[in-house]
Legacy VTK file of the C-alpha trace (Angstrom):
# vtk DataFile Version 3.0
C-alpha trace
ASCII
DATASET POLYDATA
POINTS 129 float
147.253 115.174 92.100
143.406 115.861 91.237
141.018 117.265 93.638
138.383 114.361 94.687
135.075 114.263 92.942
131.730 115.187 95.054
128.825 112.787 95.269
127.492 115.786 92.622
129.943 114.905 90.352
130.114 110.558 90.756
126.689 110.800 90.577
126.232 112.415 87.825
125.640 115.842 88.072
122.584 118.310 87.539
121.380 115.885 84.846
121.279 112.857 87.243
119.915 114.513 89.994
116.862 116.072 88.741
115.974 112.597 87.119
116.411 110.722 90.499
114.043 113.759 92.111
111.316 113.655 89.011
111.637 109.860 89.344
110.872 110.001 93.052
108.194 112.084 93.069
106.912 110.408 89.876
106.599 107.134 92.433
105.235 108.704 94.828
102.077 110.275 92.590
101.795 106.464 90.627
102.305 103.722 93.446
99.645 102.827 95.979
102.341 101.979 98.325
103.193 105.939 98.818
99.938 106.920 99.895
100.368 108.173 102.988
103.824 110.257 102.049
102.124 111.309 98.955
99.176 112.526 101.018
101.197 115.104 103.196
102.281 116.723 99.983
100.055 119.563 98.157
98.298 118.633 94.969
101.283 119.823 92.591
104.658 118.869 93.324
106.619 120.864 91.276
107.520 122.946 94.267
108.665 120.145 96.139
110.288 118.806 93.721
112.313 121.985 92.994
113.310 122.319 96.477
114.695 118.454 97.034
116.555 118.839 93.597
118.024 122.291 95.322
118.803 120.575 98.144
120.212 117.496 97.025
122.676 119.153 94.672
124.042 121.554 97.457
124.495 118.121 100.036
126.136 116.487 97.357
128.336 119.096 96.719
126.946 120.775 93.863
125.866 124.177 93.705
124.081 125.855 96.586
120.973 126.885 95.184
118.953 125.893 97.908
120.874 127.940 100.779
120.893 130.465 98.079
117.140 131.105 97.744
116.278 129.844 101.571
119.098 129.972 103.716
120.261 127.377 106.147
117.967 124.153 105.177
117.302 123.585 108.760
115.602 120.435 107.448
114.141 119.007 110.927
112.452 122.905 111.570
111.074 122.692 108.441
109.788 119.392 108.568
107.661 120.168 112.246
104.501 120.876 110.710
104.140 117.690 109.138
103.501 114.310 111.311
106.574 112.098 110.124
106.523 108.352 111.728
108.071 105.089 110.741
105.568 104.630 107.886
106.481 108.011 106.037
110.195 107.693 107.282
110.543 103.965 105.243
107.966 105.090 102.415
110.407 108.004 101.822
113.413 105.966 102.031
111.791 103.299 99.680
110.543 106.112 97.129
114.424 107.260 97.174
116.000 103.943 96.598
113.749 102.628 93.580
113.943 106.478 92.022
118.005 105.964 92.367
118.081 102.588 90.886
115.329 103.225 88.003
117.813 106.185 87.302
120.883 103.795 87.222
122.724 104.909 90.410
125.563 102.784 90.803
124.871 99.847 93.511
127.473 101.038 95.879
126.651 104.559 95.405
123.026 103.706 96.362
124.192 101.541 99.058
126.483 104.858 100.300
123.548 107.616 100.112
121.092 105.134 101.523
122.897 105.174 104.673
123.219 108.849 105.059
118.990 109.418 103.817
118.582 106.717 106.355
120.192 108.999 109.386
118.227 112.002 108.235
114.830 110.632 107.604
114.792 108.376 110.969
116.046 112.000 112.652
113.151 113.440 110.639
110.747 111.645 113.331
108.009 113.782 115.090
105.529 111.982 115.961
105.102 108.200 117.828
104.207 105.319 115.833
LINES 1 130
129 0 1 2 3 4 5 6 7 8 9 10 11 12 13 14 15 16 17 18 19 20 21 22 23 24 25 26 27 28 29 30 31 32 33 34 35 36 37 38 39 40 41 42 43 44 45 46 47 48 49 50 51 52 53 54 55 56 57 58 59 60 61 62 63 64 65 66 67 68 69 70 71 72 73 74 75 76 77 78 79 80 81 82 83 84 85 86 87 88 89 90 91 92 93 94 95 96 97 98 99 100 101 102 103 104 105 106 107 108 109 110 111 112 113 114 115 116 117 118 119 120 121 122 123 124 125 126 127 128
């Protein structure tokens, strides 16, 4: 019997999950409709961009480079100093979704991860809309 593959592995891999990161933040630097996520970001994003790659490949059951370098991601602690509403919650969400189909994420796949970025970002919340 074989050992069932992570969401790191079905998706992909390292390979597929730096493009769906570069592609997101890509979006979020050319479309208008980012704006206001793009604008609680610093001027370069390679940092961030590091750090949600990290992230993402340790969730998905890839390596844990993130926990590695910066412990527990404690993800809702380290989100408090930025003001996170509705708007930046479904701007996120919709940055993530076109970044994982431009990269050719499977529909049901997409459909699967959607779900849990939806739980996280809408936890993500600080501040009232």
């Amino acid at each position: 019997m074989t050992e069932p593959q992570s969401l790191y592995e079905v998706i992909g891999g390292e390979t597929r999950v730096r493009e769906m990161v570069d592609r997101f933040y890509d979006l979020m630097e050319l479309e208008p409709e980012f704006a206001l996520l793009r604008s609680a970001h610093p001027p370069t994003l390679d940092n961030a961009r590091d750090r949600l790659f990290w992230f993402l490949t340790g969730w998905m059951g890839g390596p844990d480079a993130y926990v590695e370098r910066f412990g527990h991601p404690r993800l809702r602690a380290r989100h408090m100093p930025f003001a996170i509403g509705t708007q930046e919650r479904d701007q996120w969400l919709r940055a993530m979704a076109w970044a994982m189909e431009d990269v050719g994420v499977a529909e049901d796949l997409r459909l699967r991860l959607m779900e849990s970025f939806y739980q996280t970002a809408d936890w993500m919340r600080n501040k009232p809309d």
